[in-house]
N, C-alpha and C positions, 0 to 999 in steps of 0.2 A: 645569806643564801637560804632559800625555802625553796619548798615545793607544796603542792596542794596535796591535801588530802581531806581524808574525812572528817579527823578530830581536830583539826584547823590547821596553822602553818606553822613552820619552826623557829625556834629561835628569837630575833627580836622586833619583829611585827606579828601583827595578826590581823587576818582575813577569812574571807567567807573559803570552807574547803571545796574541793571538786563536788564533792556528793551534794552538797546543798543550791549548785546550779543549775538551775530550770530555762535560763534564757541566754545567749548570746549578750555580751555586757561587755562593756571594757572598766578597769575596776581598777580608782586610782589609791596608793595606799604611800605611806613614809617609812622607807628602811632604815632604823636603828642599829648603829656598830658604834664599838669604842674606839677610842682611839688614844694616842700613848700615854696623857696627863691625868686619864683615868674619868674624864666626861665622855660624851656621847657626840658622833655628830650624827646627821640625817641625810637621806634622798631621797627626795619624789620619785615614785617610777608608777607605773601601769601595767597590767597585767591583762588581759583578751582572755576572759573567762568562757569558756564553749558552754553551750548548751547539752543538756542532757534529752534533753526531745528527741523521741525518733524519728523528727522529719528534720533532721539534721543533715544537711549535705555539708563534708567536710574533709582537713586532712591529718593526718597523725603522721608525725616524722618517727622513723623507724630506725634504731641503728646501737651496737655494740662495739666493745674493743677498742677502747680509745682513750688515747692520754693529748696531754698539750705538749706533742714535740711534734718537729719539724713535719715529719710524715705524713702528718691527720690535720695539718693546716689548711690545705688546697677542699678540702672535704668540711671542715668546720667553717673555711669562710663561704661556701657552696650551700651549707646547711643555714649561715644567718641570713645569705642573699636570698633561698627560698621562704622562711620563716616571714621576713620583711617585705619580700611580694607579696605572700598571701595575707599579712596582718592578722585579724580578728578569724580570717574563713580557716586558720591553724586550730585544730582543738587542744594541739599540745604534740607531746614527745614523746615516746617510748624507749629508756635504755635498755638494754638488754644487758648487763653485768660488764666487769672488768674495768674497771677506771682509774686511770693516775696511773698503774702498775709504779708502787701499789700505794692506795690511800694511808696507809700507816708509815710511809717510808719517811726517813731522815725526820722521824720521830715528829711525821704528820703534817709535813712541811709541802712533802710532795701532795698532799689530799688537797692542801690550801691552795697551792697552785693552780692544781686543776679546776679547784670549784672557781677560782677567780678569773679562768681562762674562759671560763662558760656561765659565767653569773650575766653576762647582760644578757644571753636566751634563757637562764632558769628565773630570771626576775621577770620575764616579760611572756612567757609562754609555763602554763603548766607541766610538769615534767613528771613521770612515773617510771621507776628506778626498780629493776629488779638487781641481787645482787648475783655474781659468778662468784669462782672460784678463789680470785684475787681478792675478795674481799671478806674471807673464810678467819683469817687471821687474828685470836680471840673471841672467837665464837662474833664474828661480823659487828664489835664493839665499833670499830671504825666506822663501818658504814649507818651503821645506826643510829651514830651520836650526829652526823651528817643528813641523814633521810631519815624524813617523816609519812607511812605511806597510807591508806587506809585501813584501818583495824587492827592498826598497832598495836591496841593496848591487849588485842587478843592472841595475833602471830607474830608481832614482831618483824615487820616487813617480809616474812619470809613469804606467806599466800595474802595473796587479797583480791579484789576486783573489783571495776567500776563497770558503768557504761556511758559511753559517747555517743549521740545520735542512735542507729539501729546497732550499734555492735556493743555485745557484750565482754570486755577482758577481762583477761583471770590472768592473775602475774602467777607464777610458783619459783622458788628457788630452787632447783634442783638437787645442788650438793647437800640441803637439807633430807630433801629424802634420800639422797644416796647413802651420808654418811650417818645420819642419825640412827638413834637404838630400836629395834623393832617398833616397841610398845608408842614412842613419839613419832616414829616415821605411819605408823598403820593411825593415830590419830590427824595427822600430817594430810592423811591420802582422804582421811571422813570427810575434813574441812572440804577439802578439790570438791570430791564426789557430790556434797550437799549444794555447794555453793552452781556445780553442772546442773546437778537434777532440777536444782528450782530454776535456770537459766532456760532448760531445755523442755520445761510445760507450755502445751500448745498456744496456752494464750499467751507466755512473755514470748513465743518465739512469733508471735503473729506480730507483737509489735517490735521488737529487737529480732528478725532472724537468721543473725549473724554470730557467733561465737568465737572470738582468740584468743587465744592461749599466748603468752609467752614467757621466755625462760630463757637458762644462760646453756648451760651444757643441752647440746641437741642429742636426742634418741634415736636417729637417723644419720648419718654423715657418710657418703660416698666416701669422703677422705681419710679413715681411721682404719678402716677395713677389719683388723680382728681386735683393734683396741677398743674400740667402743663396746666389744663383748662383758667385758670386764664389769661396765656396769651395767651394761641391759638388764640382768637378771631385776639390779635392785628399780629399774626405770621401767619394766612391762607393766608393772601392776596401773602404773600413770598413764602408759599409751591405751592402756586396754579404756581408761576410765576418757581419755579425751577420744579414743572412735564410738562406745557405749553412747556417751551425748553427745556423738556429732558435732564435736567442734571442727568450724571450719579451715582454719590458718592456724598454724604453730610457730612464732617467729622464735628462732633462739639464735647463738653466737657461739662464742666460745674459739671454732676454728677460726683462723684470721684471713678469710675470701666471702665473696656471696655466691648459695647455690641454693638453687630450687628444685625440690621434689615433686613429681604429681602426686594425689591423693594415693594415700600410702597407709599399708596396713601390711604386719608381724612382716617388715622389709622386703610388702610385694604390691605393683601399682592395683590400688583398688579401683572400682568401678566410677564410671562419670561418661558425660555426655560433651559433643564437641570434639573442642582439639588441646593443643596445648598451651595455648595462647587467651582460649575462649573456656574456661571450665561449667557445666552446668551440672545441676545436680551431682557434684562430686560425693563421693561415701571414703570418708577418711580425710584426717589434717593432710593438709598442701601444708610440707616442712621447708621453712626459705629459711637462708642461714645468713645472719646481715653481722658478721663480726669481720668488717674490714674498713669501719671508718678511720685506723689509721693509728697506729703508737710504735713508739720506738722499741719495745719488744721483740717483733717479728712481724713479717707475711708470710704464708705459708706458701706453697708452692702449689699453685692451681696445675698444673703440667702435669705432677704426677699425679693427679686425684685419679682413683679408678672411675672408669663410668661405667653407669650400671644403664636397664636399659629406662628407670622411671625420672632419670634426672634429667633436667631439662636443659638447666646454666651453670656455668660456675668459670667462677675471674676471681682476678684477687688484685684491682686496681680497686683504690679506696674512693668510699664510697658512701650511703645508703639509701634505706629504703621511705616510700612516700604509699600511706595507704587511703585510698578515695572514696568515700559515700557520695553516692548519684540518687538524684531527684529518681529514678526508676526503679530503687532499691538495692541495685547491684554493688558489687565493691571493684575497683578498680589498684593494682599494685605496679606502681613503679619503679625499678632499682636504678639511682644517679650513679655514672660513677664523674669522679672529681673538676670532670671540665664539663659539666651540664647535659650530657650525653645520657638520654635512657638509655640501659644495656638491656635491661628486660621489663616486660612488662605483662601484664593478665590480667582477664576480668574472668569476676566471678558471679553466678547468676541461680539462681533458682524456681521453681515453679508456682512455688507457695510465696514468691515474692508482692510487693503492692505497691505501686506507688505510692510515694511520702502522701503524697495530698491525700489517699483515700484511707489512711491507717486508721484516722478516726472521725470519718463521715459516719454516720446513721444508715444502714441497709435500706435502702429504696424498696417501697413495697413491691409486689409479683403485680397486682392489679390496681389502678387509680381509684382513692376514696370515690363512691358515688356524690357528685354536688348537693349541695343541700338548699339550694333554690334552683328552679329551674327558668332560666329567660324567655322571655314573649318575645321577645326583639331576636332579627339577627345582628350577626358581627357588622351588615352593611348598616344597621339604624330600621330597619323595614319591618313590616308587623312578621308574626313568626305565627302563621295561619295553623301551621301543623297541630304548635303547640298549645295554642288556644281549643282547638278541636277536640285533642286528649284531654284540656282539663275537663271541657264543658260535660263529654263522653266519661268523666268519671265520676261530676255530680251528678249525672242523672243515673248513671247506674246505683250511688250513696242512695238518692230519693227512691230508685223501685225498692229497696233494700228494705230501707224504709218504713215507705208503702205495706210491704208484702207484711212484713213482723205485727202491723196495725193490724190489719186485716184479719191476720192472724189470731190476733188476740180477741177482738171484736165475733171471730164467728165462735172460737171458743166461749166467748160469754154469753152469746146468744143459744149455743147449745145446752150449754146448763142450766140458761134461765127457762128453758123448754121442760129438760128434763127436770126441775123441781117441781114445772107444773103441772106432770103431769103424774107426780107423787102423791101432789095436794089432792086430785082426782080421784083417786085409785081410794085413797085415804076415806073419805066421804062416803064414799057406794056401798065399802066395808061398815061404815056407821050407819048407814040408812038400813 
């Protein structure tokens, strides 16, 4: 089992990471595993490498809360059938935490299950893997020794980020900053901050300007009501820093339903254009909550979720989510739920947006170069009378030019050949 990342892939193959793809590719490699006599055997597989171009038009399967039992089956065989429509035009996967509940269980038996329930889509599509809560267990030893993600060797899968086409991700683990000690949670929030601030400079946001976020525990949740207090305090200091750079989507999980917020700031709808369905120029992450693909755990009960008045959706039929780059720039969000039915959907748009094709065209000048011959001829083949006229009307104005400057010189030498003679004169008379 692997995944792409930056510092290459896990375990017993190796391949080019996400960070180092520039082109759309399919990219054939031979997976190495043991087996019980203590040799090795092999499998060809292939992999649909996305491009990192921002004229990338593409989709990213979205989705948290899931193990391989019976529940999240109708929703995982719905996830390989979309994956295997779109083939190559998938950039990949985004988990959002909790898997196997729990990867360490019956001394990591259950982790193997799961990854072998889901290895023909992490062998064949790139996957990027935040961790939740469920996988806290030894300080995320389990999940670690399993996922490889970018900048490992710096966070430790807890923060990191790529970019796909025009969108920038940024993964964060949550429970790291909740429960970490001051001094690592405040270097924790540096990494976020640096990694926004250079995301959100006019020129990458002119070619990327798009930014999400996502994570396992949500900062927002209609459903928790005064539970979610508990950690807000240690999770403001994160929302302050994803409204600061305008990030634009927050996906997280954690609850086991899907529900969508409008652009949302300190749990009050922020400013944007349109409707709810059409968001333009939003100010503030739109928090969509995709933890209900499905595990024998629980559902929660979407019936009692309180509504507030910025929520838009919320179900807890399993599911998730599908996010779109369009040839126009815009993003497009789909929520499946398990018999192929979109439940929700939005586009998002902006003004500073540009179509893919003009992101790196050359600026057309204001005014056309002047030609630098000018034709006798017209476009019919015909003599071009005008312009024969202008040239001739321009050599004879060159020759008075000319002319004049001769003349010139000529009467001045004629005057001073005057005036010495009549020095010579003067001179004489005085001698005589």
């Amino acid at each position: 089992f692997f995944f792409q990342a930056e510092d290459g892939i896990r375990d017993f193959c190796l391949s080019r990471g996400l960070g180092d793809v520039y082109k759309r590719q399919e990219y054939n490699y031979t997976l190495m595993y043991p087996i019980t006599d203590g040799s090795y055997s092999s499998i060809e597989k292939r992999m649909y490498l996305p491009s990192r171009s921002p004229q990338l038009a593409t989709d990213m399967m979205i989705f948290g809360d899931l193990d391989q039992s019976k529940i999240s089956e109708s929703s995982r065989d719905l996830l390989k059938k979309k994956l295997y429509e779109g083939g190559k035009n998938i950039a990949g996967m985004v988990m959002l935490g909790d898997y196997a509940y729990d990867l360490e269980s019956k001394n990591g038996t259950k982790g193997d299950e799961f990854m072998q329930s889901m290895e023909e889509l992490f062998s064949t599509w790139p996957t990027m893997a935040i961790a939740g809560n469920h996988e806290y267990f030894m300080d995320f030893f389990n999940f670690n020794t399993r996922f490889r993600m970018p900048f490992y060797n710096t966070t430790k899968n807890h923060f990191y980020s790529f970019d796909i086409g025009p969108i920038h991700f940024v993964g964060i683990n949550t429970d790291r900053v909740i429960f970490a000690k001051d001094e690592v949670r405040k270097e924790f929030l540096s990494w976020i901050e640096e990694d926004l601030k250079l995301a959100n400079q006019d020129e990458q946001r002119k070619i990327r300007p798009w930014i999400v976020s996502f994570m396992h525990r949500p900062i927002f949740d209609c459903g928790l009501g005064d539970k979610v207090e508990k950690f807000y305090p240690k999770l403001s200091d994160l929302e302050e820093l994803l409204y600061k750079y305008n990030v634009d989507v927050s996906f997280v999980a954690h609850r086991h339903y899907y529900e969508r917020l409008m652009p949302l700031h300190h749990n009050r709808s922020s400013t944007f254009e349109g409707n709810r369905s059409s968001i333009h120029n939003g100010r503030g992450p739109i928090y969509v909550l995709e933890g209900v693909m499905g595990n024998g755990y629980r559902l929660d009960n979407s019936a009692k979720i309180t509504k507030r008045d910025y929520m838009v959706m919320v179900d807890n039929t399993t599911g998730f989510g599908v996010l779109t780059t369009t040839q126009n720039g815009s993003l497009i969000y789909r929520h499946y739920i398990n018999n192929g039915t979109v439940l929700d959907s939005f586009t998002l748009s902006k003004s500073v947006l540009r179509p893919f094709h003009e992101l790196f065209q050359p600026p057309k000048p204001e005014t056309p170069p002047m030609p630098t011959t000018v034709p006798i001829s017209s476009p019919d083949g015909t003599t071009n009378w005008m312009v024969i006229s202008l040239i001739i009307m321009g050599v004879i104005t060159v020759l008075a030019m000319i002319s004049s400057i001769i003349l010139f010189f000529l009467y001045r030498g004629a005057k001073l050949k005057a005036d010495i003679s009549g020095v010579e004169m003067t001179s004489r008379s005085i001698d005589n």
